[in-house]
DRENRO-513704 format. One line per 5 residues: number of its first residue (from 1); their letters; for each residue x, y, z of C-alpha. Coordinates in Angstrom, 2 decimals. Layout:
BEGIN
NUM = a = X/Y/Z ~ ...
This chain:
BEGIN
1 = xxxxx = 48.01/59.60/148.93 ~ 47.65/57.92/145.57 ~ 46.23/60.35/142.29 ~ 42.43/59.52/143.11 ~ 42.62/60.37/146.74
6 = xxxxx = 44.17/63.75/145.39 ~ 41.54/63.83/143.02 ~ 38.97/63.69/145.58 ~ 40.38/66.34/147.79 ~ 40.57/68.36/145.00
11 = xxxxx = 36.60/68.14/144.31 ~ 35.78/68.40/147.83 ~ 38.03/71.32/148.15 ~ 36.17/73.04/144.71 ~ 33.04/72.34/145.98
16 = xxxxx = 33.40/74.05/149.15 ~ 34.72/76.94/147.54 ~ 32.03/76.78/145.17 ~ 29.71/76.50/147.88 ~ 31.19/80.03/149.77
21 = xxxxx = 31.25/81.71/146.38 ~ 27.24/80.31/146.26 ~ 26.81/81.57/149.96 ~ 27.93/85.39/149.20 ~ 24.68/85.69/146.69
26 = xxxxx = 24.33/89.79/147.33 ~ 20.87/90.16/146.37 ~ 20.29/87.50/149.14 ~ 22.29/89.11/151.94 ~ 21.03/92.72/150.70
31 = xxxxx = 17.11/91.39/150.97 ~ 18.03/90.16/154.20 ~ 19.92/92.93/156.47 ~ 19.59/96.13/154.52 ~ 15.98/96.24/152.38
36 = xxxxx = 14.73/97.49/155.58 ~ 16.84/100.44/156.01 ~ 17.47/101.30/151.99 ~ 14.12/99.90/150.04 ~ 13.64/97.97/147.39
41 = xxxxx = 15.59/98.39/143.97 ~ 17.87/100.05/146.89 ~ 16.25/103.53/145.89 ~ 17.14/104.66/149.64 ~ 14.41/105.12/152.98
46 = xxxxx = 15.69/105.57/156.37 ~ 19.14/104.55/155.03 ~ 20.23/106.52/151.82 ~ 19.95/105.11/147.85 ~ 22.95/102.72/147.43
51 = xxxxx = 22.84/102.66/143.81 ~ 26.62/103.39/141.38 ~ 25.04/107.22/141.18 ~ 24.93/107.73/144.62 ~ 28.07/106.00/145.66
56 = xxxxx = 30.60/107.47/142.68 ~ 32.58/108.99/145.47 ~ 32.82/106.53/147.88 ~ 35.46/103.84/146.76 ~ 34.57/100.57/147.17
61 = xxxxx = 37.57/100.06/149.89 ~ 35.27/102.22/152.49 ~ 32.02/100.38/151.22 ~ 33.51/97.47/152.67 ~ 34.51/99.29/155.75
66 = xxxxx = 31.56/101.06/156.10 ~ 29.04/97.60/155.50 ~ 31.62/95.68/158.32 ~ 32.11/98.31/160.76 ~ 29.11/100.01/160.17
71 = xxxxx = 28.92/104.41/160.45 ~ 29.95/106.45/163.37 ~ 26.65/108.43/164.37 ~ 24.36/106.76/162.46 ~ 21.82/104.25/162.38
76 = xxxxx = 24.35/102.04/160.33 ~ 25.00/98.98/162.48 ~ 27.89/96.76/162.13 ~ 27.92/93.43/159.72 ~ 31.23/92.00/160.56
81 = xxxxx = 29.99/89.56/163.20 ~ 26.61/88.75/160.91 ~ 28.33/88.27/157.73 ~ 31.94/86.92/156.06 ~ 34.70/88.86/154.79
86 = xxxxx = 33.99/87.22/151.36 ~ 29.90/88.11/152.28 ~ 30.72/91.56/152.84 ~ 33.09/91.81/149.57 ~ 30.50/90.80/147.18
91 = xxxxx = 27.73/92.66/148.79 ~ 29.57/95.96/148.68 ~ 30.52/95.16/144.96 ~ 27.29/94.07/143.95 ~ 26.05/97.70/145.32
96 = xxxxx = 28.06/99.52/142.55 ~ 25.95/97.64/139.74 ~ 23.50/99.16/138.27 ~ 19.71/97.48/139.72 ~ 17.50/95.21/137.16
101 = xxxxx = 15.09/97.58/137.05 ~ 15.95/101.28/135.78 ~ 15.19/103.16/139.11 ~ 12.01/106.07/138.69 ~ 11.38/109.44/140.81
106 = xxxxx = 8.15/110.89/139.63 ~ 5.46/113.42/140.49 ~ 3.33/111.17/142.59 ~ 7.04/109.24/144.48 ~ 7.72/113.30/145.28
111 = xxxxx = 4.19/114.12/146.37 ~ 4.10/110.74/148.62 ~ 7.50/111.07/149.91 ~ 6.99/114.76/151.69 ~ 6.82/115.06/155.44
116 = xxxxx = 6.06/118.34/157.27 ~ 6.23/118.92/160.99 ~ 3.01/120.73/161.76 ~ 4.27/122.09/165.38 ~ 7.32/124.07/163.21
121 = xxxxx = 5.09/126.04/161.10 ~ 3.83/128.61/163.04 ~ 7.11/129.55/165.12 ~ 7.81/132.99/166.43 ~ 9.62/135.00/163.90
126 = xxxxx = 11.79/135.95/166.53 ~ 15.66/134.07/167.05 ~ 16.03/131.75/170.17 ~ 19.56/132.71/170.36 ~ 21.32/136.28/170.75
131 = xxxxx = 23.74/136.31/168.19 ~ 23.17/138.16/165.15 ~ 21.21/136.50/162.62 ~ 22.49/137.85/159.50 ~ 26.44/136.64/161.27
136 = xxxxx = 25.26/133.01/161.85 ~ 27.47/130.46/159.64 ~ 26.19/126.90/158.83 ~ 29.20/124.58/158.99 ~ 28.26/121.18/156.79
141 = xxxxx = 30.37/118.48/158.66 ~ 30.19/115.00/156.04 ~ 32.18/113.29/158.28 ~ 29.03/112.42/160.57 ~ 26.58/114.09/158.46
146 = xxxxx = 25.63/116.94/160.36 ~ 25.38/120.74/161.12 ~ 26.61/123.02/163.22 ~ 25.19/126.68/163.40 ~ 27.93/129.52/164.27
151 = xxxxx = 27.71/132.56/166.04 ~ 29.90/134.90/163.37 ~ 31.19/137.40/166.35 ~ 32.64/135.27/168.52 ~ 32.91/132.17/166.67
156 = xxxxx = 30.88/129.53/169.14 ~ 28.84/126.66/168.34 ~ 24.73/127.32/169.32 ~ 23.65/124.45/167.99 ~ 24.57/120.94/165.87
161 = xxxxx = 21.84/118.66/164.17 ~ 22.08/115.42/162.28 ~ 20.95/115.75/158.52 ~ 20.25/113.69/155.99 ~ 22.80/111.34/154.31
166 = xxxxx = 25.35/113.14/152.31 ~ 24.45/116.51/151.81 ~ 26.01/118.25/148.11 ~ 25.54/121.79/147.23 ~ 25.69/124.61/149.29
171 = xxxxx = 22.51/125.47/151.91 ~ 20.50/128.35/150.57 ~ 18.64/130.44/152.47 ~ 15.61/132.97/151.89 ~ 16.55/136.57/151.55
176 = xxxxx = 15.47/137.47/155.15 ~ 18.01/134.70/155.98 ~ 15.66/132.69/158.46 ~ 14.75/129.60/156.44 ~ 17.75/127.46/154.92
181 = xxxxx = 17.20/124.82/152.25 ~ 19.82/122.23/151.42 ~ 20.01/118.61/149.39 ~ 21.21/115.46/149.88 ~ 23.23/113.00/147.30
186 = xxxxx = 19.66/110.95/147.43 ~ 17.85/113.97/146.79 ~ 16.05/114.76/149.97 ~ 15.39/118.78/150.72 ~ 15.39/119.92/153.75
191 = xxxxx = 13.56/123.20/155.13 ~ 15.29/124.52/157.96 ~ 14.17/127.19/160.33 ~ 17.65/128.77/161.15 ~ 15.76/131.09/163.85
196 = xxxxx = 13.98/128.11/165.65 ~ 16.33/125.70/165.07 ~ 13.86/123.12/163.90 ~ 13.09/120.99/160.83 ~ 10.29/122.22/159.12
201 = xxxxx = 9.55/119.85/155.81 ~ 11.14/117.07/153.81 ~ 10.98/116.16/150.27 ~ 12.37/113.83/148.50 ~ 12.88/114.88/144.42
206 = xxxxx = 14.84/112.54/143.24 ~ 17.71/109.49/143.34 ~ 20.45/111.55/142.64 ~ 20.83/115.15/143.49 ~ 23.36/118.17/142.47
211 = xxxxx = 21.76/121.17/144.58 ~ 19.01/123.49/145.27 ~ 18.01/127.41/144.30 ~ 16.08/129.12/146.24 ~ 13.88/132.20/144.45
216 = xxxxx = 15.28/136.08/145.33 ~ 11.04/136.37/146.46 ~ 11.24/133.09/148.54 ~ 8.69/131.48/146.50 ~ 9.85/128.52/144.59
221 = xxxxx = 12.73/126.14/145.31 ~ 14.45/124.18/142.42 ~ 16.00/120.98/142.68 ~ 18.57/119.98/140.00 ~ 18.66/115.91/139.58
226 = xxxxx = 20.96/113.08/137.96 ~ 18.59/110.68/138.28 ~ 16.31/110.54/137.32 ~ 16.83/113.48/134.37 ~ 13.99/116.07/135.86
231 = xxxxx = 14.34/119.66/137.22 ~ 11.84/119.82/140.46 ~ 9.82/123.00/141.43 ~ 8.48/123.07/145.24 ~ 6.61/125.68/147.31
236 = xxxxx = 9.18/127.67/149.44 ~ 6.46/127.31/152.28 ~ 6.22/123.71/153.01 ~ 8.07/122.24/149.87 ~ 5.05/120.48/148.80
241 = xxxxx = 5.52/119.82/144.73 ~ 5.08/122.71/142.25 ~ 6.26/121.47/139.03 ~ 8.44/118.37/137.36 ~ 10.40/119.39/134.18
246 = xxxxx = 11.58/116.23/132.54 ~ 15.14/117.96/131.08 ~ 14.98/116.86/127.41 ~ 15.75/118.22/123.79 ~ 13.87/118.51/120.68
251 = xxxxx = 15.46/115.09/119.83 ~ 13.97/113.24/122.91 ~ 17.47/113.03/123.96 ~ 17.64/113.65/128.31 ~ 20.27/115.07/130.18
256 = xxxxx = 21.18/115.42/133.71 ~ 21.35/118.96/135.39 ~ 24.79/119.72/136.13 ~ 23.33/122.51/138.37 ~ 20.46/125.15/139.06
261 = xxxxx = 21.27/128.77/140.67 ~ 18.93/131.51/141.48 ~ 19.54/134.80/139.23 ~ 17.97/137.53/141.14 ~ 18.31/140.97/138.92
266 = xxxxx = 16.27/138.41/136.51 ~ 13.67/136.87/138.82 ~ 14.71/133.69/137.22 ~ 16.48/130.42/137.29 ~ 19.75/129.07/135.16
271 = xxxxx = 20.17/125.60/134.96 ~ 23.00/124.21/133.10 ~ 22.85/120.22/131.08 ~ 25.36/117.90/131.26 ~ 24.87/116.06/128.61
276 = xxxxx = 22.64/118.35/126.39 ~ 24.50/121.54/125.36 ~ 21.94/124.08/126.45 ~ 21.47/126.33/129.79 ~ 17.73/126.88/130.68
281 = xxxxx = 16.67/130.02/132.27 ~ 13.30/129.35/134.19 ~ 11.26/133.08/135.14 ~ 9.37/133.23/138.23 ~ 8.09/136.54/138.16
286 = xxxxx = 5.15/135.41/135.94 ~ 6.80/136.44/132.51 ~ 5.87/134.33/129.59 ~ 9.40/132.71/127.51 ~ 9.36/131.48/124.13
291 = xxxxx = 10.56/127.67/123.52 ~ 12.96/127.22/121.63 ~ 15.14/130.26/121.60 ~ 18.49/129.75/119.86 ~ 22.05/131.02/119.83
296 = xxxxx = 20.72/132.84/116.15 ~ 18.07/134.56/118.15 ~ 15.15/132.88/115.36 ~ 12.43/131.42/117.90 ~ 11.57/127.90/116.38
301 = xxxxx = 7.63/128.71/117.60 ~ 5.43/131.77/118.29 ~ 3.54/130.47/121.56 ~ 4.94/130.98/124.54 ~ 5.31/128.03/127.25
306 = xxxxx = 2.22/127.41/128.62 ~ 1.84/126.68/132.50 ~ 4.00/128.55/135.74 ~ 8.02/128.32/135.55 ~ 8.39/128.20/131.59
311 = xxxxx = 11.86/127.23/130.54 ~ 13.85/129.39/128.03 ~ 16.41/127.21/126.44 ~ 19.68/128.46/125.36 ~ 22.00/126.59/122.76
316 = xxxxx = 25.29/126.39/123.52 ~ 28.75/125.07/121.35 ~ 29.41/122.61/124.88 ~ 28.21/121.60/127.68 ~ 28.36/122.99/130.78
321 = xxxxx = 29.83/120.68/134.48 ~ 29.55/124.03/136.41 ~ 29.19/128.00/136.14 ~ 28.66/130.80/138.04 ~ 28.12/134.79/137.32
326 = xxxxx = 29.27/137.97/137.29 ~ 28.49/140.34/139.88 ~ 25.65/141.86/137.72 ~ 24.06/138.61/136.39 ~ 24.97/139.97/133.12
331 = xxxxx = 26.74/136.98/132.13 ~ 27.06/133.23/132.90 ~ 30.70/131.67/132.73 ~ 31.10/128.18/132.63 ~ 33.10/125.07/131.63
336 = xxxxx = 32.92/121.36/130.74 ~ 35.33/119.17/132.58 ~ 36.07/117.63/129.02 ~ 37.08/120.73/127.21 ~ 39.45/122.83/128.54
341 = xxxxx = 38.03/125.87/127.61 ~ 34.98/128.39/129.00 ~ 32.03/130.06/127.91 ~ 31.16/132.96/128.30 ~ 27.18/133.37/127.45
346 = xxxxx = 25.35/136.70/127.44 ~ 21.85/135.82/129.21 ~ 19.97/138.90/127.86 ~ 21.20/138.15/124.09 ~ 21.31/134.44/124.93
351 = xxxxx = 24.38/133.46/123.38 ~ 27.89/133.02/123.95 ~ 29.85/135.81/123.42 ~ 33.45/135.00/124.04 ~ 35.74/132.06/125.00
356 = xxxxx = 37.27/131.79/127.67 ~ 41.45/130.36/127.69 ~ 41.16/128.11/130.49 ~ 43.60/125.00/130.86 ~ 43.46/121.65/132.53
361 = xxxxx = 39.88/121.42/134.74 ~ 38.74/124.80/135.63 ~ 36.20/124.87/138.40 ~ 33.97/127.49/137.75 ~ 31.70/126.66/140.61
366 = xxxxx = 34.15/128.22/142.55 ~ 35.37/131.21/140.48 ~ 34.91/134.99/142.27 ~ 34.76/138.55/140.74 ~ 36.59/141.84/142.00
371 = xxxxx = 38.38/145.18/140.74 ~ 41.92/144.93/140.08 ~ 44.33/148.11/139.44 ~ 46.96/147.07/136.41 ~ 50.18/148.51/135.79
376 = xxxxx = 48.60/151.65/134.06 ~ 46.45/152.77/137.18 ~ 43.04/151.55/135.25 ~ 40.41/149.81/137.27 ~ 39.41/146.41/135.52
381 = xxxxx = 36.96/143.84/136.45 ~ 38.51/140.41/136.56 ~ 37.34/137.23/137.77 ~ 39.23/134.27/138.92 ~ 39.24/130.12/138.54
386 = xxxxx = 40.83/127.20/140.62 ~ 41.58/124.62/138.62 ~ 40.51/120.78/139.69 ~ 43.28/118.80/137.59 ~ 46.71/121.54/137.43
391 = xxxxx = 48.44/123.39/139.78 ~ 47.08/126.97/139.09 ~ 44.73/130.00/139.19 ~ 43.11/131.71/135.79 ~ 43.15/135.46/136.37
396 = xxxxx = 41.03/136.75/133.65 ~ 39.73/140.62/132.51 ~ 36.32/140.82/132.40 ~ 35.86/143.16/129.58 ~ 38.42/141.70/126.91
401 = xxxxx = 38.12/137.85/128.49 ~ 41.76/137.41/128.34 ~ 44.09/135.99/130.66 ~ 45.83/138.40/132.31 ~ 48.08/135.99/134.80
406 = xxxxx = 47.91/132.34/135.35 ~ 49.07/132.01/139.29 ~ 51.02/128.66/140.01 ~ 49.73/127.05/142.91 ~ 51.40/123.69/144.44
411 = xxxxx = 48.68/121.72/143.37 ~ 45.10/121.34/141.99 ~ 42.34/123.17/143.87 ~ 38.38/123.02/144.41 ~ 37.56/126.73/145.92
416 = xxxxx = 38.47/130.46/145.96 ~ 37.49/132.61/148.53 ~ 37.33/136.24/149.47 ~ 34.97/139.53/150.77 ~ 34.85/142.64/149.13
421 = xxxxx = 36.45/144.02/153.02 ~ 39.55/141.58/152.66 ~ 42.73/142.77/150.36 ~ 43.17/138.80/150.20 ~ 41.73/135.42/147.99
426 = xxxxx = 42.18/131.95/149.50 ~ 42.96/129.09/147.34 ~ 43.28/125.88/148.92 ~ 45.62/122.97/147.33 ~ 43.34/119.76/148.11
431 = xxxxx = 45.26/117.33/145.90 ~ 48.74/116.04/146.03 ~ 51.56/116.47/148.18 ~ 50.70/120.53/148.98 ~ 46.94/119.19/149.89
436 = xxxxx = 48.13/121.07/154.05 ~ 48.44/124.23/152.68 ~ 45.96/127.30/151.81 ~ 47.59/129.87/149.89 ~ 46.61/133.41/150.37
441 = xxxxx = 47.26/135.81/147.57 ~ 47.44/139.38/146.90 ~ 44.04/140.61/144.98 ~ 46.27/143.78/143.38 ~ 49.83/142.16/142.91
446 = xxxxx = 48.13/138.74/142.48 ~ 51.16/137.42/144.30 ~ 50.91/134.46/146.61 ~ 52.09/136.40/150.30 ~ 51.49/133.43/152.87
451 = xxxxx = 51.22/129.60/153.02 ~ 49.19/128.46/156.00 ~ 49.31/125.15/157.25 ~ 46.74/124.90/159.78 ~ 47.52/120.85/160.28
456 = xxxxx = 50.89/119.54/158.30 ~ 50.24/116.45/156.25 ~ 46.22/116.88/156.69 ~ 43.93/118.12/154.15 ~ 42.60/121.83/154.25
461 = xxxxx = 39.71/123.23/151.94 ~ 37.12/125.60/151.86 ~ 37.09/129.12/153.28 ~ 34.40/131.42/154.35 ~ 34.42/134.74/155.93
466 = xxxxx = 32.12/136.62/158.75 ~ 29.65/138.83/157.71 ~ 32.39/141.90/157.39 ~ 35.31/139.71/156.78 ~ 37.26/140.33/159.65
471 = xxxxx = 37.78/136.55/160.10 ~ 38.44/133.78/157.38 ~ 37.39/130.37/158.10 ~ 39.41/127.16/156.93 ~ 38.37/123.36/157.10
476 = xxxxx = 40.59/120.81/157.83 ~ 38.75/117.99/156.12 ~ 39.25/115.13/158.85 ~ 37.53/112.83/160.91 ~ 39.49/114.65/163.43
481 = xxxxx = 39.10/117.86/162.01 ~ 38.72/121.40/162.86 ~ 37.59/124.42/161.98 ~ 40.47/126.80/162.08 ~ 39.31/130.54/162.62
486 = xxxxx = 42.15/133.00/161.55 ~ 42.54/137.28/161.34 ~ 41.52/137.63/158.00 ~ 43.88/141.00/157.91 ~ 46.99/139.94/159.91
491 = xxxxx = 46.85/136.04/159.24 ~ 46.89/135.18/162.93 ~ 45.17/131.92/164.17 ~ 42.54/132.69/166.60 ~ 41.13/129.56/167.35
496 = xxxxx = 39.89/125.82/166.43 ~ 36.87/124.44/166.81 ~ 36.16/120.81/166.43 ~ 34.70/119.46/163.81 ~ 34.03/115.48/161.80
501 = xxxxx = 35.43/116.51/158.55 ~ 34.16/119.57/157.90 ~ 33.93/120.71/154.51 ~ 31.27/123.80/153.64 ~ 30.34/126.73/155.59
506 = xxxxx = 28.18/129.31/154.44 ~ 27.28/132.56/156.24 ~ 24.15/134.51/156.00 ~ 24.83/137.80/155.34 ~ 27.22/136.91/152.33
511 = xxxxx = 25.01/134.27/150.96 ~ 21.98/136.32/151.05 ~ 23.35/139.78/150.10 ~ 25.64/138.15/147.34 ~ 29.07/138.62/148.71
516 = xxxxx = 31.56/139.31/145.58 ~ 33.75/137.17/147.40 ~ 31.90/133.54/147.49 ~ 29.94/131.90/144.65 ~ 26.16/132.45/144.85
């Protein structure tokens, strides 16, 4: 073949290259098999919001997967016989870009987007089942995005529903524990009658969502959003919309909402900024707040905040990636993942009051509260931190805020569990090479006495106990995946349930009468 008969292969073989690489157009392909599902500006319908916010934890690897092979129990279909590898590639890439038009959630998108199911209004107040509803655990299974509702005594399903795409934050119930709340990534809540096992309402508050509070009088649920930068009221009854609170400054600077929990000695709200160093505490008992309030106590005005659910702002040295409190509500601890340091702020003086010596990534989220005997006999209040980026636990006295032991661990962390019946705390491993094992420590000697490995080589997480903490509950976080029920006192397993990657589980009575053992 002489040079111009190269050269002309060479052309053809660029132009039909160039004419794939034209062929994989992804706002093409995405108009044309998933607008349907996900919506325009792909703010999410019957599919969920596929937008960089709502994907940051699925790596683009299982994107690809999940567009070609399409999602076990869902309404996901299949692409790989529609569409090309190189199809599928850019489309899946292409998802992780931000859209051309900066995506908006407002009032009248919230009000539109509710849906209540009339027939599950009026339902007996009276359980269907016989177990005990105050020992019924909700197990959140992400690997096929559903539910399944335990009996606490003897550990057996009674019933598993499909939810909503990706659910993040724990369920909350009302105090009565018969209605159950909970948010998905896309920021749909749920209303869930736990005694009728039936749907009640739907919302949908936002893009992106961090979690829900539920009000200690059942009144008010708050949303906490990413996207777009809002805190979002709703009536407990039928979540139709209370109130928007855009989450900005005195600058006009925004922020999103790290998270909201319900305070309930204060009738009130905390919500913590990510990018705005402030925590907002939001009454709902009426009360009137000042704006403005400062760590110097001066109020910058002398009108209160007109309107229900006024927002006391607090100003803070950092910001805050998660928090929780202490028993009494007295105080908020929290940390930023960027400073490896805590706070802790006093909410009645509203300021902070003491740092806390934290290392690596502490996740406060997580951290739990209970009395500890030291070496002179002296009861102490101390709290405890996992930590997401080092291989240890923060023991820490609650009255001086010093660390009083800092518990190696064989690897970074997410939770802590215990109950105020169990001598025990649970730490699970979750990252690296120790990711099989749950350690189980001594709450007096703060010793590590057992390493259970429910599954060698797979991932374990998350504990929860029954309503009196005779048994402790561990996930193995698989597609395959169980729930392994063990003796919370002698360490024995019991039994496994399965489960599609299992992850939370959250049981009544602890959640609703504030368990010292399990964040709130």
């Amino acid at each position: 073949m002489n040079v111009t008969g190269l050269a002309r292969c060479a052309l053809a073989l660029a132009a039909t290259v160039g004419l794939a690489h034209a062929a994989a157009d992804p706002e093409r392909l995405y108009e044309t098999h998933c607008l349907s599902c996900h919506a325009p500006n792909r703010l999410g319908g019957m599919g969920p919001a596929l937008l960089p916010e709502s994907l940051a934890r699925l790596k683009k690897p299982d994107a690809i997967q999940a567009i070609a092979d399409g999602l076990p129990a869902t309404q996901m279909p299949a692409f790989k016989t529609l569409l090309q590898p190189d199809e599928i590639e850019a489309l899946a890439a292409w998802l992780y870009t931000p859209p051309k038009l900066p995506p908006t959630w407002g009032a009248r998108d919230i009000a539109a987007s509710r849906i209540v199911y009339p027939d599950a209004l009026d339902l007996p107040a009276k359980p269907v089942f016989k177990a005990d509803p105050m020992n019924v655990t909700l197990v959140v299974e992400h690997g096929d995005h559903h539910i399944t509702v335990l009996d606490g005594d003897i550990m057996e399903p009674i019933a598993r529903f499909a939810t909503r795409f990706a659910l993040h934050g724990g369920p909350k119930f009302t105090p009565d524990g018969r209605f159950v709340y909970w948010a998905s990534r896309d920021g749909w809540i749920t209303k869930y009658d736990l005694w009728n096992l039936r749907v009640v309402a739907e919302t949908r508050v936002g893009i992106n969502t961090r979690n829900v509070a539920v009000s200690s009088d059942g009144r008010y649920v708050m949303a906490a959003n990413y996207l777009p930068h809002t805190l979002v009221a709703l009536d407990a009854r039928d979540l139709a919309l209370v109130k928007v609170i855009p989450v900005v400054d005195d600058s006009g600077r925004t922020s999103r909402v790290s998270a909201v929990y319900d305070a309930r000695p204060r009738n009130s709200f905390i919500a913590a900024l990510k990018d705005i160093p402030e925590i907002w505490e939001i009454p709902y008992d009426g009360r009137p707040v000042y704006r403005g309030l400062v760590h110097d106590h001066r109020l910058k005005e002398a009108l209160p905040e007109p309107g229900p659910l006024p927002v006391r702002r607090i100003v803070l040295e950092d910001t805050l990636d998660d928090f929780f409190f202490d028993q009494n509500y007295d105080f908020l601890l929290g940390a930023s993942r960027a400073r490896p340091k805590g706070q802790v702020i006093h909410l009645g003086a509203g300021r902070k009051i003491a740092d806390l010596d934290l290392a690596g990534m502490p996740h406060l989220g997580s951290g739990i509260t209970w009395d500890w005997r030291d070496a002179e006999g002296k009861i102490r209040r101390v709290m405890a931190s996992p930590n997401l980026k080092e291989g240890l636990i923060s023991v820490i006295d609650m009255k001086t805020w010093k660390t009083i032991k800092t518990l190696p661990t064989l690897g970074a962390g997410f939770f802590l569990r215990s109950h105020e019946n169990s001598p025990y705390l649970w730490a699970d491993v979750f990252f690296g090479a120790g990711k099989d094992t749950m350690h189980v420590i001594d709450k007096q000697s703060l010793e590590i006495v057992a390493n259970l490995k429910p599954l060698p080589g797979k991932t374990v997480t998350h504990v929860e106990f029954d309503r009196y903490g005779k048994y402790a509950l561990v996930s193995i976080w698989e597609m395959d995946g169980a729930i392994v029920v063990y003796d919370a006192k002698t360490l024995k397993e019991i039994k496994r349930l399965p489960m599609k990657r299992p992850v939370g589980k959250y049981n009544v009575w602890n959640k609703t009468r504030l368990s010292e053992g399990t964040s709130h």
